[in-house]
C-alpha positions as CSV (number, residue, x, y, z in Angstrom):
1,X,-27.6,60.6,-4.3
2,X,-30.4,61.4,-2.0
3,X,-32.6,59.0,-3.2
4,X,-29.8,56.1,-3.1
5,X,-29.1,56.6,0.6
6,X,-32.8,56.4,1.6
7,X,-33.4,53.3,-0.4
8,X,-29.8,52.4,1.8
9,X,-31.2,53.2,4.7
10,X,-34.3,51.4,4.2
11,X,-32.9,48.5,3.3
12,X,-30.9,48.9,7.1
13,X,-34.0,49.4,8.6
14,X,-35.7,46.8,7.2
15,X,-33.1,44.4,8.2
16,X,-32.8,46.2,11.4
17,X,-36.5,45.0,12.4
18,X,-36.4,41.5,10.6
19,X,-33.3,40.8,13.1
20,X,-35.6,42.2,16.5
21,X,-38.5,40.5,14.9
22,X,-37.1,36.6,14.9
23,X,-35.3,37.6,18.1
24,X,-38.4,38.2,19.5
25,X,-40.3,35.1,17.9
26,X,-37.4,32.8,19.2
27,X,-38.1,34.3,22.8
28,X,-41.7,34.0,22.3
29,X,-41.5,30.2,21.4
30,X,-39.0,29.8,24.2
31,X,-41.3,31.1,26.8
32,X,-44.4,29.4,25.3
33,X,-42.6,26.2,25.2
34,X,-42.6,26.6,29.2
35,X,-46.0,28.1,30.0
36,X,-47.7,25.2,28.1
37,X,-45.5,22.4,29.3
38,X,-43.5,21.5,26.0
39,X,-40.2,21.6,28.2
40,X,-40.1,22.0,31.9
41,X,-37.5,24.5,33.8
42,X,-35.3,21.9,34.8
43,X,-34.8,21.1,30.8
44,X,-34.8,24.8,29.8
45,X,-34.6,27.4,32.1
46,X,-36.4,30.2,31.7
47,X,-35.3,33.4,29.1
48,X,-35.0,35.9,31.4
49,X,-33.1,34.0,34.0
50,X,-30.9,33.0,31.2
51,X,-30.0,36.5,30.2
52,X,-29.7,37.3,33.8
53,X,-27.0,35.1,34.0
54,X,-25.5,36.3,31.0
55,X,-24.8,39.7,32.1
56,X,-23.5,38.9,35.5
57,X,-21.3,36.6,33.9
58,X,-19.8,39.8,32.1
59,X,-18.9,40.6,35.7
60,X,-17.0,37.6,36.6
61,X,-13.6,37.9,36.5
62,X,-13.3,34.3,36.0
63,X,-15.3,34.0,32.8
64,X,-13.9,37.4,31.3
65,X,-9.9,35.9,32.1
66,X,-11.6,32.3,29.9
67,X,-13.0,35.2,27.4
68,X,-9.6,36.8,27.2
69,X,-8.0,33.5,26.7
70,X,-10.2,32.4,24.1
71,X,-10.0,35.3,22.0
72,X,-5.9,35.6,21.5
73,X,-6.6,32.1,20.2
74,X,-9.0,33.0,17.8
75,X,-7.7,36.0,16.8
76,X,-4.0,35.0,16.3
77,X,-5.4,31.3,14.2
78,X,-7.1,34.0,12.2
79,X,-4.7,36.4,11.3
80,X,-2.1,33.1,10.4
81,X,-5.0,31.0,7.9
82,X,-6.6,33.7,6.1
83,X,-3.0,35.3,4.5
84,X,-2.1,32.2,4.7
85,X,-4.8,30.8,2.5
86,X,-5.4,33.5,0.1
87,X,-1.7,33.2,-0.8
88,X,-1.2,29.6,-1.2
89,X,-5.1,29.6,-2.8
90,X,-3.4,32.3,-5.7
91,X,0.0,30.5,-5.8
92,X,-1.6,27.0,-6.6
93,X,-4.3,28.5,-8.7
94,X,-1.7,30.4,-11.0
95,X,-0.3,26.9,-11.7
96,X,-2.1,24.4,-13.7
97,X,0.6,21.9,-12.7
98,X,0.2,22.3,-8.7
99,X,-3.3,22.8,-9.5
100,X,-4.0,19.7,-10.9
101,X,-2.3,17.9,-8.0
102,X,-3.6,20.1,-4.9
103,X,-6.6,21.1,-5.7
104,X,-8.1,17.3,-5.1
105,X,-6.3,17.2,-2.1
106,X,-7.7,20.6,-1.0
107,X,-10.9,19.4,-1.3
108,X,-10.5,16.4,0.2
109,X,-9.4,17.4,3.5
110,X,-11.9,20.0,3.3
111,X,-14.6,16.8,3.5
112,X,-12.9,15.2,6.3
113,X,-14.7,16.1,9.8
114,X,-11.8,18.2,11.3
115,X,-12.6,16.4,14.9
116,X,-10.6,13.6,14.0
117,X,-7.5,15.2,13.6
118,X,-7.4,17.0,16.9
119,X,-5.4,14.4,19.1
120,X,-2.6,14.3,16.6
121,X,-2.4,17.9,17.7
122,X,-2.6,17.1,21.5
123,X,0.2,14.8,20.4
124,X,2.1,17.1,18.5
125,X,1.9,20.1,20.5
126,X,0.3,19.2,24.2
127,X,-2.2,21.2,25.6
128,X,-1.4,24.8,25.0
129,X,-1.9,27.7,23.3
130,X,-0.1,27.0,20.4
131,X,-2.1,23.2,20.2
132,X,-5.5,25.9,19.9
133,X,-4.6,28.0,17.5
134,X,-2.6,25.0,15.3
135,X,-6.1,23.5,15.3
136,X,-7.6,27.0,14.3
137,X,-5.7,27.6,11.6
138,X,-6.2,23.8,10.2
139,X,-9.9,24.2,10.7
140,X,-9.9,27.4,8.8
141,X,-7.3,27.2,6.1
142,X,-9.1,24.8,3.6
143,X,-12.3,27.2,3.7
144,X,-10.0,30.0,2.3
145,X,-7.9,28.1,0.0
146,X,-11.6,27.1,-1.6
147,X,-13.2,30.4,-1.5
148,X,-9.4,32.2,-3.2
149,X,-9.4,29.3,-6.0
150,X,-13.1,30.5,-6.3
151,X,-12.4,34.3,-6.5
152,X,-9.1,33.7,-8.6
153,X,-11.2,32.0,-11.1
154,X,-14.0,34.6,-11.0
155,X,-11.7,37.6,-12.5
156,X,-12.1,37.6,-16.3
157,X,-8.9,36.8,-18.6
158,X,-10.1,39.1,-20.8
159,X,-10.1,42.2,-18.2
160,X,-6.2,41.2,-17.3
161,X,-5.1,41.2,-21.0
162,X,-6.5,44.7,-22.0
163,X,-5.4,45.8,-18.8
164,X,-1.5,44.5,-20.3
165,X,-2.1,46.0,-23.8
166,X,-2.2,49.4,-21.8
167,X,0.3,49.0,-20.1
168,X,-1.0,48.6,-16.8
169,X,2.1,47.2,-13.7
170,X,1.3,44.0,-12.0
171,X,0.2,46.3,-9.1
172,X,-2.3,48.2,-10.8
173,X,-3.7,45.0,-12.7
174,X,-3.8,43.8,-9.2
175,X,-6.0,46.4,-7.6
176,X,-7.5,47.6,-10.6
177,X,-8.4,43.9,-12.0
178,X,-8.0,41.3,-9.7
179,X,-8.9,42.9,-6.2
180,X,-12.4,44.4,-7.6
181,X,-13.4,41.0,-8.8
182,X,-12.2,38.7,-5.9
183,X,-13.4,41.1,-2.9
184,X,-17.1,39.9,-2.7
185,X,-15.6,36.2,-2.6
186,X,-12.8,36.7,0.0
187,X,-15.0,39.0,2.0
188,X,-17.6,35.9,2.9
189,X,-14.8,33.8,2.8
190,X,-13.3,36.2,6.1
191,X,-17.3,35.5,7.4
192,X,-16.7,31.5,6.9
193,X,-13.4,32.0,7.7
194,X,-14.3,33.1,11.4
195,X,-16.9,30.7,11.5
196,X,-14.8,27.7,11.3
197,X,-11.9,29.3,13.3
198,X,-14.6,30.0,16.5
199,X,-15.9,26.6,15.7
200,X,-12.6,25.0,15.7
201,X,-11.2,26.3,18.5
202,X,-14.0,25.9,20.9
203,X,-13.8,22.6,20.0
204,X,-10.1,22.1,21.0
205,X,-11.0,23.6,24.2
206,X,-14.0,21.2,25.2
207,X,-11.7,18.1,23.9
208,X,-9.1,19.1,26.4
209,X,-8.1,22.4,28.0
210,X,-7.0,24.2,31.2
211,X,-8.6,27.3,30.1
212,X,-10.9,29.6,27.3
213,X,-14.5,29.0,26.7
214,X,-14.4,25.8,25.2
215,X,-13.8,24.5,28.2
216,X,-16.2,26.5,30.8
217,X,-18.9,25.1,28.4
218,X,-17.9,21.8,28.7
219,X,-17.6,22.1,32.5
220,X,-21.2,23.4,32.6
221,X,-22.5,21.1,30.6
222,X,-21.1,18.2,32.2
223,X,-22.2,19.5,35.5
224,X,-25.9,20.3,34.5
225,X,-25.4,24.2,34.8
226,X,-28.2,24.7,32.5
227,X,-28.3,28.6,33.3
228,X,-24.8,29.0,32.7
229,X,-24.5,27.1,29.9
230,X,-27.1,28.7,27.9
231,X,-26.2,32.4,28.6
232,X,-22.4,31.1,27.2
233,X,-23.4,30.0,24.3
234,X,-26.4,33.0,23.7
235,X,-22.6,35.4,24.2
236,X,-20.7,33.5,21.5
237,X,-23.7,33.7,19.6
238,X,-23.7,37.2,19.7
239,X,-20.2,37.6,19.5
240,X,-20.1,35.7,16.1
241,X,-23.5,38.2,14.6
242,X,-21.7,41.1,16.0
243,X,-18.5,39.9,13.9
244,X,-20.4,38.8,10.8
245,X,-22.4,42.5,10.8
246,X,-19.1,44.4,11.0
247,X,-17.7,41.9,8.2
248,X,-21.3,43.4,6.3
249,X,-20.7,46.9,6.8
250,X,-17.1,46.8,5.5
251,X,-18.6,44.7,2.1
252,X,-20.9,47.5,1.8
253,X,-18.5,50.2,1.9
254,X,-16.6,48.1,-0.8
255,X,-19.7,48.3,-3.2
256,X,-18.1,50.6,-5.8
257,X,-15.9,47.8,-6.1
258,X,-18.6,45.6,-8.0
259,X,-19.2,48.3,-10.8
């Protein structure tokens, strides 16, 4: 036991100081990109200015109320696509009928650039809250529905049958069989999941918005507010490791589950 949570806590430390060491090489490129006259200030500001800006825009009521707004979006397109997802992705898959017709389809979509279905939602549902987090979910869904017929298809047939012969009830064949088999899968398919959603809805924002992130990055961008768009983007950047780490932590406590 001793000796597994040192090699665990080595491997957390290791990581630990691979994550400082390419944050450091990215700031040392950045800043050496200036001092020898690869990109001038106007282009890209400075490192430390742009985390300067970055924490006093974590003062601005302005940009936390856009934070605020952006985060119901994201959070409410999330919880609706990944239940969402993992139950039609196990409904269809359990069918080799609707299988055979949706899976295609699934997979189809899933190629299509997203992008080009977003003013069908402006149509559809104006510029809102619910045209953001419609757009979420559609930019999220198709990852999950992918990533459950994946996990579906990695439990073993063989592992459900003996579990019958005993005598096992759907629920314990479910937690017992299915759920230690599909949890690595739908666990990075939550990490995708998120990935998608943030991407999704940021874009709805920029495309057209009264309010949330999406659109302060736009603005900046479109007024040359290199500072400020920078330290935005280095915050959702961080936002989306912060989330993907704590999404890492909880696979790790799930590790018995691979045994």
């Amino acid at each position: 036991m001793a000796a597994a949570f040192r090699r665990s806590a080595a491997r957390r430390l290791g990581g630990l100081l691979s994550w400082i060491g390419l944050v450091g090489a990215i700031a040392a490129a950045w800043q050496a990109s200036l001092w020898f006259g690869v990109m001038t200030p106007e282009l890209l500001p400075p490192i430390g200015e742009v985390l300067a800006t970055a924490v006093s825009l974590l003062g601005r009521p302005a940009f936390l109320a856009s934070v605020g707004v952006t985060l119901a979006e994201v959070l409410v397109a999330f919880a609706i696509a990944v239940p969402l997802g993992v139950a039609l992705g196990f409904a269809i898959s359990e069918s080799s009928y609707w299988s055979a017709i949706l899976k295609p389809i699934v997979f189809l979509i899933f190629s299509i650039p997203k992008t080009i279905f977003l003013p069908m939602f402006i149509l559809a549902f104006g510029i809102n809250f619910g045209q953001k987090v419609g757009f979420g979910v559609f930019s999220t869904i198709f990852i999950v529905l992918i990533s459950s017929f994946s996990a579906l298809d990695s439990v073993k047939s063989d592992h459900v049958r003996v579990a019958r012969a005993y005598g096992a009830s759907p629920w314990q064949i479910a937690w017992r069989v299915y759920m230690p088999a599909m949890a690595p899968i739908l666990l990075e398919a939550v990490r995708l999941a998120m990935i998608f959603n943030l991407t999704g809805i940021l874009l709805a924002e920029m495309y057209a918005s009264r309010a949330g992130l999406g659109q302060l990055i736009a603005s900046w961008g479109e007024n040359y507010m290199l500072k400020e768009l920078l330290a935005g983007i280095l915050l959702i950047a961080a936002a989306a490791i912060l989330f993907n780490e704590a999404v890492r932590w909880f696979e790790a406590r799930c590790e018995h589950w691979r045994s």
